[in-house]
Every structure is written in C-alpha cells, then in structure tokens.
N, C-alpha and C positions, 0 to 999 in steps of 0.2 A: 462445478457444483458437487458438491457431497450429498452421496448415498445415506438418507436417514433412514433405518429399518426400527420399524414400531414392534411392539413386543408380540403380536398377532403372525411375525415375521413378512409383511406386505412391505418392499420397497417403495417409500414414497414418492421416487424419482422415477419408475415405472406408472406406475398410477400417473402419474402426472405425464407420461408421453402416449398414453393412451388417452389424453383427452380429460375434459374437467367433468364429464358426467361418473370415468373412471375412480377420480381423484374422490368422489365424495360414496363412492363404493364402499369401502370399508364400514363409513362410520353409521351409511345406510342398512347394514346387517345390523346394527344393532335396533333394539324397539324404541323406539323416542319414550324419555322418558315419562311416566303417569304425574301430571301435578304435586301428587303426594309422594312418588318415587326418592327413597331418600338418595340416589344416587345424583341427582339433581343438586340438594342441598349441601350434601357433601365436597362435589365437583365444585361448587362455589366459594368453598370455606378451604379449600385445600390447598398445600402448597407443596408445589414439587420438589422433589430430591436430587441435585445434581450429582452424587453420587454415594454411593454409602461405602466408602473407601476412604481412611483417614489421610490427614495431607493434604495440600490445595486449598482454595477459599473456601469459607463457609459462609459467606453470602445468603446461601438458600436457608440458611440455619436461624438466620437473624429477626423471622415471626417467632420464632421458641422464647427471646429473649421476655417477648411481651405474656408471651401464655405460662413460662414463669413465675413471673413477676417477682414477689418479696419473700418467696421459699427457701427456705436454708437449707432442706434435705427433697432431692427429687429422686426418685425412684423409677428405674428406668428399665421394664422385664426384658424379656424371650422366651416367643413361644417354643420354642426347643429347647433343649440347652446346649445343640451340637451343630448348631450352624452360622458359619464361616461371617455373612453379611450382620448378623444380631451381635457378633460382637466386635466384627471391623467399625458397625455403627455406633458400640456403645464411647468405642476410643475417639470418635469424631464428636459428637454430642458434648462428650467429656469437656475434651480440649477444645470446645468452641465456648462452653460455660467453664471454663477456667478462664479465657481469655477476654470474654465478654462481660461475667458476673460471678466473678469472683469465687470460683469453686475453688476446693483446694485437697479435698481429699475425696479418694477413689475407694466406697467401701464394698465388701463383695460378701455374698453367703458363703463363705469359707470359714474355718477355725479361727481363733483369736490368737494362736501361737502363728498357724500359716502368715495372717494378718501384721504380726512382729517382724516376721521375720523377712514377708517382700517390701515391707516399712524398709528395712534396715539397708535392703537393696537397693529401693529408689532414689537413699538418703545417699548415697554412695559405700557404701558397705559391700566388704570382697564375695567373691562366688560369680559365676557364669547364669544367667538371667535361664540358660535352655536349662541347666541339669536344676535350676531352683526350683524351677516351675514342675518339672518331673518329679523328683522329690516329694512334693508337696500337693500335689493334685493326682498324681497318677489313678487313684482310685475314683478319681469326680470328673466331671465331663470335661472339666477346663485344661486339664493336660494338651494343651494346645498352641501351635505355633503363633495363633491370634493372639493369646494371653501373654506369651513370649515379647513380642513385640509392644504391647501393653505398658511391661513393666520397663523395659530400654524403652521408650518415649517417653515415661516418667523420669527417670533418671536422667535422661540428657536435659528434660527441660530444667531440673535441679540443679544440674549443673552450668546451667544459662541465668537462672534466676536464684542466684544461694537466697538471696533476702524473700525471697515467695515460694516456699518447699512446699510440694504436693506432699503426700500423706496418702500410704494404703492402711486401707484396717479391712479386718477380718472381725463380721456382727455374731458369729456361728458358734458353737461348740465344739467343744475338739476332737475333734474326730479327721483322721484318720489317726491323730495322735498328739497326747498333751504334752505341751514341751517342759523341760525341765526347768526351762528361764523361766516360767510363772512360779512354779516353786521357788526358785532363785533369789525371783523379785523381791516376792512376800519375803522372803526372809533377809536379804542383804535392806529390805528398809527396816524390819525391824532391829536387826543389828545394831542398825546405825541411831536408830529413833527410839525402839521400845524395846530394849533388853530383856525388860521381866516376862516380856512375854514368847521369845525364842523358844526355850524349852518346853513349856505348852506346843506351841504351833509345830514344833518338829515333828514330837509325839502323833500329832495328828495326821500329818501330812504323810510319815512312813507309807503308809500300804500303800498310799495314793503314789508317792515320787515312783514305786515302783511298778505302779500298773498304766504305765504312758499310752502302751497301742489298744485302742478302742475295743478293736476285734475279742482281743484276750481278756479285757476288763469284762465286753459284754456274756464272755462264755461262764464269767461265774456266778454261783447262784443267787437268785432276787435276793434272799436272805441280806447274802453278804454285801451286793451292791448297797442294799438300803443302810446298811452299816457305815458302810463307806460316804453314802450322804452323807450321814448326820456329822462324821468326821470332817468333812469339808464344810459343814453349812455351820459347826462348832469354829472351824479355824477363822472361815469369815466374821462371824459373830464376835471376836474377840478383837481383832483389827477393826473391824468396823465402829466399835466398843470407844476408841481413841480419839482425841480429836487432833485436829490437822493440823496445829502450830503453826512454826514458822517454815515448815518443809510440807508444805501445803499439796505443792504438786505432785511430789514424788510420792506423798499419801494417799492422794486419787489415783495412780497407777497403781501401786502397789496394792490399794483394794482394789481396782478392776482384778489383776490378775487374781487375787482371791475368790473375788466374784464368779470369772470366767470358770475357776475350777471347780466353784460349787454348784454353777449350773450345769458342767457337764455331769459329775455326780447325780445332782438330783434326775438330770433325764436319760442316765442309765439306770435308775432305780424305777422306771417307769415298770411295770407290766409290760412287756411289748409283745409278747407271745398271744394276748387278746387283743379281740376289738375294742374296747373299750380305753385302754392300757396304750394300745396305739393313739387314739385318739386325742389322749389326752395329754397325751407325749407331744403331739403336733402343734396342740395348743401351745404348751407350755414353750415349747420351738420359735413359732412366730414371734410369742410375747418378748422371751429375751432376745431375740434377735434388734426388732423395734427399742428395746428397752439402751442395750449395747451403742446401736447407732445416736439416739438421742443421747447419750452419755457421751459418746465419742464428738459429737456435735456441739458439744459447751465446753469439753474439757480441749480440745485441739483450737476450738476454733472454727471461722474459715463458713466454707457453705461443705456438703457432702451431698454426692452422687451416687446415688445407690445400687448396684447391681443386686438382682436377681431373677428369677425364674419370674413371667407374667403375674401366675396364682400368687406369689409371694408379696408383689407390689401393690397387690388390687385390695380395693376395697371392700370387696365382697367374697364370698367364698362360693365356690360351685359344685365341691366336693364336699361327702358328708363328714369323710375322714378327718378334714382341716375345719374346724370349727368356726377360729376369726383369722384372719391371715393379718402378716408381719403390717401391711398397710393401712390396715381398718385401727391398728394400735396406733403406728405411728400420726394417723392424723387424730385419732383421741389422746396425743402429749401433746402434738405442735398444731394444729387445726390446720390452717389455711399455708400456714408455714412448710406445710408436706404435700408435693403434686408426684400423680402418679402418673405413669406415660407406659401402653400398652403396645406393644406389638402383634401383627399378625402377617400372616403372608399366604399367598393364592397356593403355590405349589413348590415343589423344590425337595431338597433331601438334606439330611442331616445324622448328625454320627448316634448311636443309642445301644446300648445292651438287647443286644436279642432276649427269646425264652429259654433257646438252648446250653447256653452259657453265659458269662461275664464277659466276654470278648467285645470292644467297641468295632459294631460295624456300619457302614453308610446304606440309610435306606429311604426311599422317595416315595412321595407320596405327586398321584394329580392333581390338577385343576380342582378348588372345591366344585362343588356341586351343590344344585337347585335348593335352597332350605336353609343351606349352612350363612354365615355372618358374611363370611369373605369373599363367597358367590357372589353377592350383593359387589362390598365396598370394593371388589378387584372391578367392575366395568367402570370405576371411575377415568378420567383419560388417560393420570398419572401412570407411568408403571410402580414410581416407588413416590410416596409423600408423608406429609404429616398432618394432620387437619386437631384444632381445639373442640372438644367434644361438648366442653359445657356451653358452648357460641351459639351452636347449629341453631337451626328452629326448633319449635317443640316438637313438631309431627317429626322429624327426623328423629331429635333424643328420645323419644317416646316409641321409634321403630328399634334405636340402637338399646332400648330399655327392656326389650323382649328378650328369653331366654329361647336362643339358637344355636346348635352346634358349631364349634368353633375348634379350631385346634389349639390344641394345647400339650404338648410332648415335654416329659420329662426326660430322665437319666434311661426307662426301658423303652421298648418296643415290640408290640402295639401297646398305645395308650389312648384312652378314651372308647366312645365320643363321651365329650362334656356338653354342657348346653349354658351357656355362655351370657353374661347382661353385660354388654360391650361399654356404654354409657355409663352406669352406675359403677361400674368396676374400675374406671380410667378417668381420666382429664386430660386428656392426649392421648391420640394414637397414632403409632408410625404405622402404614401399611405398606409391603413390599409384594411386586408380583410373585418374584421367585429367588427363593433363597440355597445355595449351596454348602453339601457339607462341611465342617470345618476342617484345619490340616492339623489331625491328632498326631503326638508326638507317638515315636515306635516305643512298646514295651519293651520292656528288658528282656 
C-alpha cells in the first residue's frame, strides 16, 4: 500500500489503522458546507490537477479543451511573477493546446525585439537558450531557469515537427532595449520596395537608432522625448502611407517594426514623473499590447497563448492606476474569440524586488486568511485544479462577483492588498494550494 499524504500533512494510511471513525477525522474538522457555501459549487465543477510540471500526460487537461472552445488567443496570468509552478504550468497548458487545438504561438509581455529575437531561437537560430534568456530578461522577473527551459522545449518540438513551427512574439514595448533589427527591417524593405522613401525615413530614425537602451532614452528631457515621437509616428506615417503590392508580407513586418518603434516613443513621451502621466501611460500599455497580439494573431496565423501577469489578462481592472487592462481590449477586437484563465494560490513564496533595493529576492507569504478570495476556494478538496467560472451557478458567480482581497504580486514587494472580482475578471481559474519561488538565473 502507498502512503498518500494530503496537503493538511495527515497520512492517510494512519488514519486509516486507527480505525474508520479516524479516517473521517480530517474532513470532520472542517464545517459542512452552508447550502449557499460556494465551496460546495465549486468542489463540483472542479477538476483536479495531476501535476503542474510539464512532460507526462495531460489527460487531467483535457476539460480545458471544452472551456476553450473556438478562441484563437487565450490569455493565461500569474498571480506573481516569480513563482516556479505559474510558469512550469504556463509550459504545460501551452503544449497541451498546441497539441490538442492547435496553438501555435507562445506570446509574452516582453519587448517586440526580445520577442524576434527568442523567435529566431525557437526557429533554430545559433546562441545558447541560458545566456539568451539572460540577456534579454535580466532586468524582468522572467530571467529564469523556467523560461530557459520554455524556450529549448520550443525548439526541440520545432525540430520534430518542421511543417508545424511554434512562434514566440513579444506584445511589449521595448524596453529594456530597442534593437537595431527594427530599424534594420524598416529600412532593408524599403530598399528593396520603396527607395524614394529611404532618405526621409533615415533622417528620422537617426536620434532614434541611436537611443536603443530605455534607461538613457527615459533620462532625457519630456521636451526632447516628445520630439522624438513625432520622429517615429512621422516615419510610421510614411511606410504606412504605401500599399502592399506584391510583397505583401514582408510590408506587414516591416510596418509592425515601424509600429513597435513608435509606440515605444510615444510611451516614453508619457509624463511619467505625474499621476496622471502615469496613468495614462498604462492605459496606452495594455491597449498596444492587445493591439500587437491581435496583429500578430492574423498576420502568423495559428491560435496564440498569451502570457501575462493576472491584472493584465483580466477583464476588469482593480487598480486605479491601470484604467482598462490588456484583456478588456482584447475581448472588445475578438469577442468571444478571447478567454481569460486566472490564477491564484493559498500560500507559498515567490522571487520579487524588495524596498531596499533592485536585488531579486525570495519571500513567502501564509495561508490566506478569513475574508480573502482564496481562503474560501483553497477548502476545496483539490490541492491544485481548475474549475469554468462562467458554468458555476449564480449564487456561486454572484459570491465570486464580490470584491475581496486577493493576491495579486508583481515585479516588487509588498504589494497590495487589492480587492479582487474573481468571476468578472476570468472565465477560468486555475487554483493552486502552494506555490514556490521560481530558479532565477545568478546576476552578473
């Protein structure tokens, strides 16, 4: 017989040589559930999680297919962004809807150049997957042995199925830095398509080719940033100006990468030293981000999987600073075509920038407690599952429609509390008991 230990830590093989009044000890501490208790409704609509470790069957995955259904882009948060199981789960999910329903590209809130350039990796393109990812994340949470392994799983399957290539894109702005290949782009298509306009767009693009790392772009004055817009929203304007002939394709790339440089401009040209200026910078955030992925969703093909932070998938916003988030847009292009899938989890620790400094370090949080969302949905039986949020009954949606403190952790630490509309904000949620920190790569 095998020793099964429940997540309470009670071996159930003891319980059980003590007798059957022992055995029903456990689940006798808890309060039977109220008729109305959504824990009840939930427990019935839920489906457990055989593990949240990519590799092995995905059998337990195979309700997702139907909750689904006919979405081309799902959207799939974390409520951290620095824990180990949110994103061994996001690689499992992935490669179960690649394999199941046809996904085919991995997009993530990173830069549109980052985005090009783990492209060109997964595609078989040279460079070592650990120093790429170092490179190009070090300053973002994802500098990570999880994301490491991410991209070598993309690429072996690439190299298993040449006729069915996965696809990474990056929805972001560039930041930590714009690569010169967008510059590049835009100008070897004009070269080649639209000569008379080279010498214009050069002109333009100067200051810009030379101001790549974000940091030093943002150190100079509003003035000058706003100048520098107009230079980049002039250079798209004139590309965009064209029409696409018979090199059709390589004109929609080569205006994305137009594109991409003029929204980084216009959102260093934000105000960001106000509130207001912030604000509005966030907005304009989510909207191209939504805007990039449905682009990248017609122009590739395929279905996309969307990574990002919880806040960023959901359909509602619970902060005043973020006005309408990346998900409330993307289901106002693709309606029904866009499902959002929420995470939460009971307790556990996860990697975050302290107050003190910049330094990534691991820090835990307990058990929620009495009030919070996750108090609730963690007495479900499951340790880890997934439940359809728009199925339940209504007195359930109607409980998960209240705003309750929930966790929600970004890039620092402490974050929050926020207060939370679980239901409205999702169409799936994964809940896990306990999640650990993720295995960030060592700084330099």
């Amino acid at each position: 017989m095998t020793t099964r230990v429940t997540r309470r830590g009670v071996p159930l093989l003891l319980a059980a040589a003590a007798g059957a009044g022992a055995l029903l000890a456990p689940q006798a501490a808890r309060a039977a559930p109220r008729p109305a208790d959504p824990v009840a409704a939930i427990e019935r609509a839920a489906h457990p999680l055989r593990s949240t470790a990519p590799g092995g069957g995905t059998e337990d995955l195979r309700p997702l297919d139907a909750m689904v259904g006919g979405a081309s882009v799902v959207g799939l948060g974390e409520a951290t962004h620095g824990s180990h199981e949110f994103f061994t789960m996001k690689e499992r999910v992935f490669a179960h809807l690649v394999a199941e329903k046809g996904f085919t590209t991995f997009a993530q809130e990173v830069s549109w150049t980052t985005g090009l350039r783990f492209d060109a990796y997964v595609r078989g393109g040279g460079g070592d997957a650990r120093e790429l990812v170092h490179r190009e994340l070090a300053k973002t949470p994802w500098d990570t042995d999880e994301y490491v392994h991410l991209l070598r799983w993309m690429r072996a399957y690439n190299e298993r199925h040449p006729e069915r290539e996965l696809r990474f894109m990056g929805n972001d702005l560039n930041y930590p830095q714009q690569g010169v290949e967008l510059f590049d782009g835009v100008r070897n298509h004009l070269r080649a398509h639209e000569p008379d306009l080279l010498r214009r767009v050069d002109r333009l693009y100067a200051p810009l080719r030379r101001l790549t790392d974000g940091d030093t772009y943002m150190g100079l004055p509003l003035a000058e940033r706003k100048a520098l817009a107009k230079k980049a929203s002039e250079a798209y304007g004139l590309l965009r100006g064209r029409q696409k002939g018979s090199a059709a394709r390589a004109f929609e790339l080569a205006l994305q990468h137009a594109r991409s440089i003029a929204q980084t401009a216009d959102m260093y040209a934000f105000p960001l030293d106000t509130d207001e200026g912030r604000r509005d910078a966030m907005l304009y955030r989510d909207r191209i981000m939504a805007e990039n992925t449905a682009w990248w969703q017609r122009y590739a093909g395929g279905k996309v999987f969307l990574s990002a932070h919880n806040a960023h998938v959901a359909y509602e916003t619970y902060d005043p600073r973020y006005p309408k988030m990346q998900g409330a847009f993307l289901r106002d292009r693709l309606g029904k075509r866009y499902t959002s899938i929420g995470f939460t989890f009971d307790q556990g620790s996860f990697m975050a920038q302290g107050t003190d400094d910049e330094r990534w370090k691991s820090f835990s949080v307990g058990p929620a407690t009495r009030g919070m969302n996750e108090y609730t949905i963690d007495k479900v039986r499951h340790d880890d599952y997934f439940v359809d949020l728009r199925t339940l009954p209504a007195t359930t949606r109607k409980w998960l429609g209240e705003a309750r403190v929930t966790r929600s952790i970004g890039s620092g630490w402490p974050d929050g509390p926020y207060k939370i509309r679980l239901a409205p904000s999702h169409d799936i949620l994964i809940h896990l008991h306990r999640v650990s920190a993720a295995h960030r790569q060592p700084a330099d």
